[in-house]
C-alpha positions as CSV (number, residue, x, y, z in Angstrom):
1,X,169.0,-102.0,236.8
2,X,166.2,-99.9,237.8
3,X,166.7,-96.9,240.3
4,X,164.6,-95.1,242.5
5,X,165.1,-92.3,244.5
6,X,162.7,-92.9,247.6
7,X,162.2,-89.9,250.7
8,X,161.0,-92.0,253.8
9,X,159.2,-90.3,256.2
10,X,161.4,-89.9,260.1
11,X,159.6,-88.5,262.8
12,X,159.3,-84.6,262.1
13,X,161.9,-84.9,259.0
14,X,163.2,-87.3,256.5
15,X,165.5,-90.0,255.4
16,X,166.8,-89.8,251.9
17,X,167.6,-93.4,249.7
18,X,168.5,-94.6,246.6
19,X,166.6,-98.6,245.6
20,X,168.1,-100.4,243.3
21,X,166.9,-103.8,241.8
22,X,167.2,-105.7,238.5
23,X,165.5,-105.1,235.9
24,X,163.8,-108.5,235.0
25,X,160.0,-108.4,236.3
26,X,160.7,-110.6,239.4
27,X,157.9,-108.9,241.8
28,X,160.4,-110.0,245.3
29,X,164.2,-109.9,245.6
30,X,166.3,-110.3,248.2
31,X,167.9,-106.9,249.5
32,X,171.3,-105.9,250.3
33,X,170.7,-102.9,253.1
34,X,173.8,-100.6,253.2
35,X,175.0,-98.2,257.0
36,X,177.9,-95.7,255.4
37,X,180.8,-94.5,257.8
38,X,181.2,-90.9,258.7
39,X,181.9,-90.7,254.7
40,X,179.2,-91.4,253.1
41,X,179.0,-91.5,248.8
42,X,176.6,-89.9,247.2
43,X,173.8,-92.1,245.4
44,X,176.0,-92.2,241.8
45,X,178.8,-93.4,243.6
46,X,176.8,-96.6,244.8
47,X,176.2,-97.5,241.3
48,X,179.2,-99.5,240.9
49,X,178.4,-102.4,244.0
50,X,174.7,-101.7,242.8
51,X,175.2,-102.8,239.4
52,X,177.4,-105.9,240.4
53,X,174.6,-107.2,243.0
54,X,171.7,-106.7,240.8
55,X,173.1,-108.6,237.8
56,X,172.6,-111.3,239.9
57,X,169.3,-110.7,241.0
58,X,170.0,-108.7,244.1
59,X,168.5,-105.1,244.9
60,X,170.9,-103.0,246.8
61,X,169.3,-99.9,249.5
62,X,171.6,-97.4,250.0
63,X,169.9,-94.5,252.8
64,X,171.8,-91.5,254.3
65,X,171.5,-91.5,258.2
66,X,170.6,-88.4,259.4
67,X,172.7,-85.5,259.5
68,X,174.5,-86.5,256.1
69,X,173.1,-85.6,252.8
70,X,169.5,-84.9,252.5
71,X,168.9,-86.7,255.2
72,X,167.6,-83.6,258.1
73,X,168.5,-83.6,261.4
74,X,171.9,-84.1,263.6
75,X,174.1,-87.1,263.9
76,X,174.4,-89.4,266.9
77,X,174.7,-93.2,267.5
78,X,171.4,-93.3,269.1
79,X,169.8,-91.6,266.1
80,X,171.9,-94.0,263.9
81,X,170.3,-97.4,265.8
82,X,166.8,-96.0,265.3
83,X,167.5,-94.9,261.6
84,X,169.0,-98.2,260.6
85,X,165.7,-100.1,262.8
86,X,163.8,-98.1,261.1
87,X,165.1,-98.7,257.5
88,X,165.0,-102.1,258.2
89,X,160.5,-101.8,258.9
90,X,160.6,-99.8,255.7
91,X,162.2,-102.7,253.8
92,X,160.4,-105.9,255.4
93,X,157.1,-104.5,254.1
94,X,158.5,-103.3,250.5
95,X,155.7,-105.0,248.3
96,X,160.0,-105.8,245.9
97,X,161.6,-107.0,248.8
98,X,162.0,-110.9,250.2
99,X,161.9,-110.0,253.9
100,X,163.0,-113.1,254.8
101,X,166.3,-112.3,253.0
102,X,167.6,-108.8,253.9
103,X,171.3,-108.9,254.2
104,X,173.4,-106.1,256.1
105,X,176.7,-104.4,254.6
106,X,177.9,-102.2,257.6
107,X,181.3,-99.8,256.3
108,X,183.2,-98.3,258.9
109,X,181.3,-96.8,261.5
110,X,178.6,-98.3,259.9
111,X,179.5,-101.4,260.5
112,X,179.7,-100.6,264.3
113,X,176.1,-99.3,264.1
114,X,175.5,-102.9,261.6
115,X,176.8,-104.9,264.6
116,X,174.8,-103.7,267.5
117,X,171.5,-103.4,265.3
118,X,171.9,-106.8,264.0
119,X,172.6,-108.9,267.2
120,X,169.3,-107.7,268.1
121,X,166.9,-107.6,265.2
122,X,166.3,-110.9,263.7
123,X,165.1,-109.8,260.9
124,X,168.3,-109.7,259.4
125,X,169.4,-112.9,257.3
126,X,173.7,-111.8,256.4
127,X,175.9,-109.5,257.9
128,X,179.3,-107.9,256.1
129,X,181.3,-105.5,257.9
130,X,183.7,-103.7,255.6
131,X,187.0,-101.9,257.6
132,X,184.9,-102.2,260.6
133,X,185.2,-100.1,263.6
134,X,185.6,-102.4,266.0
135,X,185.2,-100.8,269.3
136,X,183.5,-97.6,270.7
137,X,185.5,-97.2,273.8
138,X,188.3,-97.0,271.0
139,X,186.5,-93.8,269.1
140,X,186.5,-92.0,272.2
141,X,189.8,-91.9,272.8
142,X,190.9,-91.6,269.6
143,X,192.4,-88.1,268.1
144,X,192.5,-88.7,264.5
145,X,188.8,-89.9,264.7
146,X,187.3,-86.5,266.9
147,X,189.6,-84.5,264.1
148,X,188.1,-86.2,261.2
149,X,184.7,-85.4,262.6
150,X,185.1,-82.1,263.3
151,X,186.8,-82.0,260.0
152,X,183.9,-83.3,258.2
153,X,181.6,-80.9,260.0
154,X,183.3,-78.3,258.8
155,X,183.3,-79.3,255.5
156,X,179.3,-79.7,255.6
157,X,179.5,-83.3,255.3
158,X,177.9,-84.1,258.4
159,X,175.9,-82.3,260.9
160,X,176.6,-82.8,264.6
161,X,176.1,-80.7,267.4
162,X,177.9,-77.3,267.8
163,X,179.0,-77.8,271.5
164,X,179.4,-81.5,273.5
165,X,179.9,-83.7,270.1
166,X,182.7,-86.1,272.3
167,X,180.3,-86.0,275.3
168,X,177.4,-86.9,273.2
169,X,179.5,-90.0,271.7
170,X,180.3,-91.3,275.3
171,X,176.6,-91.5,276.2
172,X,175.5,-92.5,273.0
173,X,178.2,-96.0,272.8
174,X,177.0,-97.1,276.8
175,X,175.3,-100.3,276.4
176,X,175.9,-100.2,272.4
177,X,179.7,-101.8,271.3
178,X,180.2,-104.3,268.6
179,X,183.0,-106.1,270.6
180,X,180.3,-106.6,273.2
181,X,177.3,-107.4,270.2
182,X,178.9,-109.3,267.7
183,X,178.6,-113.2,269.0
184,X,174.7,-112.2,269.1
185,X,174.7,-112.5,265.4
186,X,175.6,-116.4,265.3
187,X,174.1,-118.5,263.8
188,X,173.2,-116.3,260.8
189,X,176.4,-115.8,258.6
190,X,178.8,-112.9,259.0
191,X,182.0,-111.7,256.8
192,X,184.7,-109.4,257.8
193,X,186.9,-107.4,254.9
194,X,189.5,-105.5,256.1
195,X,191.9,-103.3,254.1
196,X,195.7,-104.4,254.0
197,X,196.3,-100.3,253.7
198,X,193.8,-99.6,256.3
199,X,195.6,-96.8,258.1
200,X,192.9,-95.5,259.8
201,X,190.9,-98.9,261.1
202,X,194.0,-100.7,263.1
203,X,194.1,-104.3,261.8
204,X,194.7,-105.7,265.4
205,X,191.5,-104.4,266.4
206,X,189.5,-105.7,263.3
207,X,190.8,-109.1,264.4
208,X,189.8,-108.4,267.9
209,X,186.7,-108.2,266.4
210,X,186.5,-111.7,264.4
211,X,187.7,-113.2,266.9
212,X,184.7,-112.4,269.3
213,X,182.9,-113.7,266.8
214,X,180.8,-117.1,266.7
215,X,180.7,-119.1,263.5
216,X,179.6,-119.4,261.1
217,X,181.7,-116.1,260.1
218,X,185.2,-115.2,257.6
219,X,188.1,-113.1,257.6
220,X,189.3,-111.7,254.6
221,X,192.4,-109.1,254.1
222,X,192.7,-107.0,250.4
223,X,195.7,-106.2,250.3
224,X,196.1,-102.9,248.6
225,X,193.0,-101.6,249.9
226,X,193.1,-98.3,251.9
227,X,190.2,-97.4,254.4
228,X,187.8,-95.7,251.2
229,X,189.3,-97.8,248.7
230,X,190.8,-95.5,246.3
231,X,192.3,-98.3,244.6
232,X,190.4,-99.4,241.8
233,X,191.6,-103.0,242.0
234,X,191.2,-103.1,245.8
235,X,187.6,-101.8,245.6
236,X,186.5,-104.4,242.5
237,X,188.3,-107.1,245.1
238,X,186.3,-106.1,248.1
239,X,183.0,-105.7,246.0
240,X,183.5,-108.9,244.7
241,X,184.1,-110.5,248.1
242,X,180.8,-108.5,249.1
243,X,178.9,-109.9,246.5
244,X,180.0,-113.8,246.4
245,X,178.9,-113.6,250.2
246,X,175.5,-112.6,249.5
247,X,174.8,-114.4,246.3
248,X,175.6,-117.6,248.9
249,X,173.8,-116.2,251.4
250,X,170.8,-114.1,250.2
251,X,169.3,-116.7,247.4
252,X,169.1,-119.3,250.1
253,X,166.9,-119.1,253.3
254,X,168.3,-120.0,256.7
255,X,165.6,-122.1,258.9
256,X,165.8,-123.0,262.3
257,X,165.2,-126.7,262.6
258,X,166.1,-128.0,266.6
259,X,168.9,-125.4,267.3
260,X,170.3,-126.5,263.8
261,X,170.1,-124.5,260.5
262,X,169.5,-125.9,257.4
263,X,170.4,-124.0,254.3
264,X,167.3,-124.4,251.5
265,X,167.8,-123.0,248.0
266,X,165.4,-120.7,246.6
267,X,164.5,-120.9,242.9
């Protein structure tokens, strides 16, 4: 596995990544695009999912959004949804990247930001949400989630505004929730994980979720896995589940053939 640490130019600042692709002098592969939660791993920590897609000859693109990491600026949904657009550019026109096969793993809030940015951008192929949040109304009026960001801020974890962080969020989600975005990603494939230990995501809303859903899509529950999968077994599950879906997805293209899609494998 070969690893490069990549600075994209943003506007007046940057976004920080980590590329990772195999090792075995194929000049295209197709790309698994990561959008963290509110907790977002440091590049090392990626290494494990990384190592388990590229053994099977899928590169994996893990970027910091801004306000987390290296990556300058303040956090906001809006800045989130150009961010991940923008990523998305960067990766279509990568002289080692198939852009006709660019899967999406959204994780937590991520996969909110996943949802709305991929019922609108055709340009992505798959779509995994991983312990989704499932609805933005939700966020707003939800303590545990305003504590945990103004925890995190405090910790220097994420950098959000000083004053007006919750009246931000409410302008930032209008016209922008995954309940409202997610049957736009039909007819490409989508996969759901959710955490049987999930305290923090509420399963009935995950399912609230799926169910808005078109096909083709699946629902999978690990059991032992909490929301940031701390469980070694739980984590190896949901990677597994994570990469199964996009070695099915990502080494076959999806064309559109009279409203039908045909699946063609790629050698």
């Amino acid at each position: 596995m070969i690893k490069e640490i990549v600075n994209i130019p943003y506007y007046n600042s940057n976004l920080s990544a980590m590329f990772f692709y195999p090792n075995n002098g194929k000049d295209k592969y197709p790309v698994v695009c990561k959008a963290h939660g509110l907790v977002s791993n440091n590049f090392e920590k990626e290494e494990e999912l990384a190592t388990m897609l590229t053994e099977e000859g899928i590169a994996y693109f893990m970027f910091h959004f801004t306000g987390f990491y290296e990556s300058s600026g303040e956090h906001s949904i809006q800045t989130q949804l150009t961010n991940l657009d923008y990523i998305i550019t960067y990766l279509t026109n990568h002289p080692k990247v198939d852009p006709k096969r660019i899967g999406l793993l959204g994780v937590s809030m991520g996969a909110a930001i996943a949802v709305c940015h991929a019922s609108r951008d055709p340009r992505i192929s798959s779509v995994v949400l991983q312990a989704p949040l499932f609805d933005f109304d939700f966020v707003v009026n939800y303590p545990e989630f305003t504590a945990m960001m103004e925890g995190l801020a405090l910790a220097g974890m994420i950098r959000v505004p000083v004053k007006g962080a919750k009246e931000m969020l409410i302008q930032d989600i209008k016209g922008n929730n995954p309940l409202n975005c997610i049957n736009k990603i039909a007819p490409r494939p989508l996969l759901i994980i959710a955490g049987g230990n999930d305290t923090f995501m509420p399963l009935s809303g995950i399912k609230k979720l799926y169910k808005q859903a078109l096909y083709p899509k699946e629902f999978k529950s690990v059991q032992n896995a909490d929301h940031n999968l701390t469980n070694y077994f739980a984590r190896f599950e949901t990677f597994n589940l994570i990469k199964e879906f996009f070695i099915d997805n990502l080494k076959h293209i999806y064309l559109h053939l009279s409203k039908s899609y045909s699946r063609v494998f790629v050698i």
